[in-house]
N, C-alpha and C positions, 0 to 999 in steps of 0.2 A: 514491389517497389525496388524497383536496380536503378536507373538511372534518371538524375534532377540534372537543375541546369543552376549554376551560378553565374550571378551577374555583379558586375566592380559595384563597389556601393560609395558615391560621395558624400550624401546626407549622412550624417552622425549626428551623438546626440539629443537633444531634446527638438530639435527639427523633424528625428524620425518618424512623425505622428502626420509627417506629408505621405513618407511610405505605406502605411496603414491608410490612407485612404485612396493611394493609389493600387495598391491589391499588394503591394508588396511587406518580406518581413526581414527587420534586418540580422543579419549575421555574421560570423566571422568562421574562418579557417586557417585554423593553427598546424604547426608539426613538431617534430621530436626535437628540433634544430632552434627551435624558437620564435621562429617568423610567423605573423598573422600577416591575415587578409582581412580587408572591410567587404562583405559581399550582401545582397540580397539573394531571395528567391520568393516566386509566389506564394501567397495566400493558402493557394491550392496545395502546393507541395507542400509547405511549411505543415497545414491540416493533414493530410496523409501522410508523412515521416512520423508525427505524432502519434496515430491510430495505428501503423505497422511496423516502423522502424524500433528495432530489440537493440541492446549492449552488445549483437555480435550480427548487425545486419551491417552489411561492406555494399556501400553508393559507389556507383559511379558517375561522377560531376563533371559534367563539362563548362570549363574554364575557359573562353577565349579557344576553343576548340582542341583545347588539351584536356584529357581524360587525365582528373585526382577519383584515386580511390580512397572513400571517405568513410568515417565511424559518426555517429552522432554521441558528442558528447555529453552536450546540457542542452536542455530546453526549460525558457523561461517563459510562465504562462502566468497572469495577473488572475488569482486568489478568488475576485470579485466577477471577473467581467468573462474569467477563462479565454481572453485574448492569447494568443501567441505571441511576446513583446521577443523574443530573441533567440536565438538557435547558434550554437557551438559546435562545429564541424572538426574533427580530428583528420589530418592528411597521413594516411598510410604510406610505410617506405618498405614495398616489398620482400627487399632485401636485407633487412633488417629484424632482430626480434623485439617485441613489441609488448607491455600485458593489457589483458585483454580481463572481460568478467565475463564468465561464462554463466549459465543459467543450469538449474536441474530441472530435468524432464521426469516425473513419475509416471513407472508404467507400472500394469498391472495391479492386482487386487489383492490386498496384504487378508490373507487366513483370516487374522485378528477382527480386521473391521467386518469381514463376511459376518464369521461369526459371531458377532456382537460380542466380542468379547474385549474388547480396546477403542482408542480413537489413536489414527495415523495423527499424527504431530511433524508438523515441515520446521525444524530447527534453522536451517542452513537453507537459504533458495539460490547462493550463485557462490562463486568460488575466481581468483582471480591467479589466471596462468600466464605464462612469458612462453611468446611461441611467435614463428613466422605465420605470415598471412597463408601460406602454402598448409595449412597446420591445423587453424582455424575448424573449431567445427559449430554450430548453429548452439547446441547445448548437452550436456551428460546426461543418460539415460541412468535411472535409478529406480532398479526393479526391487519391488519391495512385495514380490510372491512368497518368499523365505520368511516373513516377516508374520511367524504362527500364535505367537502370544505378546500379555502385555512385558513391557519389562525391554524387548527387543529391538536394538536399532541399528542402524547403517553408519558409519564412520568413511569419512575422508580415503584412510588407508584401505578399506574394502573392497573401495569401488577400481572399473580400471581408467588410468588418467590416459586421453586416446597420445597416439606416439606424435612424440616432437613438443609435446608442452611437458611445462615445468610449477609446482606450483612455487608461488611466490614469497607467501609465509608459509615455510615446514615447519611453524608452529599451528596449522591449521589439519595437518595430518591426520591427527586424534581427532577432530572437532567433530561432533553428531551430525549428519545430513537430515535423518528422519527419524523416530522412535514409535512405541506402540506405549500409551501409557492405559492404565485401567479406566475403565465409564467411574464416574462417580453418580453413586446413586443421589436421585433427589429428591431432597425433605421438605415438605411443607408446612412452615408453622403460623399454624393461624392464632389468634392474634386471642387473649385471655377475655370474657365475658362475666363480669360479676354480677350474682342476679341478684335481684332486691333494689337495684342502687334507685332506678326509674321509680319504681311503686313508691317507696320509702319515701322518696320527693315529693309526688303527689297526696298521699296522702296527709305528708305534715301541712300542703298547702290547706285540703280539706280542713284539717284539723283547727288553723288558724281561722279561718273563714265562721268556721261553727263557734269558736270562741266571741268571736267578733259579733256576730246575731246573739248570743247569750246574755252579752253583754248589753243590747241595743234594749232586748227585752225587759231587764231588770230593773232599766232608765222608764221605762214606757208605764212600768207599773207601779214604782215609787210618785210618777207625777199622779195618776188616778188615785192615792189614798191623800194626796194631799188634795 
């Protein structure tokens, strides 16, 4: 996915439910300067930015035959129907530094989990840098081979942040990217069985029953002596 095409959008609105049945979806494109755009794009595009476009995937939009390099910034998708109702294009200014959320890539196979001796735990999955689009890279790789028992994690400051970004909050330095915590074993408690309770029921039904003909009999033979 590199390059979609934008088209001006005049329907706004609660009119936009013409665009949806004409294959289109509506959208806008903003910048760092403030100015939006009303635009559309197909059905089609709209559907595949969706299924491949990341927090650090850079479009190239043709505008009235002007190339914007774009970010996607929000996609709005109805809950029920899973429609596409709206899509938020970010306009990139080259020259400019920008932040950006970068994503973590886990490589490799942490000791721990090998040897059943832990569970990898993803604390932290993206991280948010101020850097030129020249700068920009897809995601940070976060090898967690070193990662031999439980107790063991990955921090902010460990990893290397690639050159030309900055992070945003230095109070995220410290913050855990990944950890090894211990398996916890699992108990199963099954549930308490009292014996006697069933029998004890039945048999007082018995018991009444028998009372009850005892009694029928007694009636049966007081009438024959009269």
């Amino acid at each position: 996915m590199e390059k979609i095409t934008f088209q001006k959008r005049e329907i706004q609105g609660k009119k936009s439910k013409k665009l949806y049945e004409e294959g289109f979806i509506p959208a806008v494109v903003y910048n760092s300067k403030g100015e939006s755009r009303n635009i559309q794009i197909t059905s089609s595009e709209a559907v595949k930015i969706t299924k491949e476009a990341t927090s650090t995937t850079i479009l190239d939009a043709d505008l009235d035959g002007k190339i914007l390099k774009v970010l996607v910034k929000e996609i709005d998708v109805n809950p029920l129907t899973e429609q596409i109702r709206h899509i938020a294009f970010f306009e990139i200014d080259e020259s400019k530094e920008m932040v950006f959320t970068i994503p973590f890539e886990i490589v490799g196979v942490s000791p721990a989990v090998k040897n059943n001796l832990g569970i990898l735990v993803d604390v932290l999955n993206s991280i948010d840098v101020r850097c030129k689009l020249s700068a920009l890279v897809p995601f940070i790789e976060i090898d967690v081979t070193k990662l031999e028992h439980p107790g063991q994690s990955i921090s902010v400051n460990e990893i290397n942040i690639p050159e030309g970004m900055a992070l945003v909050n230095d109070e995220l330095a410290t913050a855990t990217i990944v950890t090894i915590t211990e398996l916890q074993e699992e108990v199963i408690i099954e549930p308490e069985v009292v014996e006697g309770e069933e029998g004890e029921g039945v048999e007082g039904e018995e018991g009444e029953e028998g009372t009850n003909e005892g009694a029928e009999g007694q009636g049966e033979s007081e009438e024959k002596e009269e």
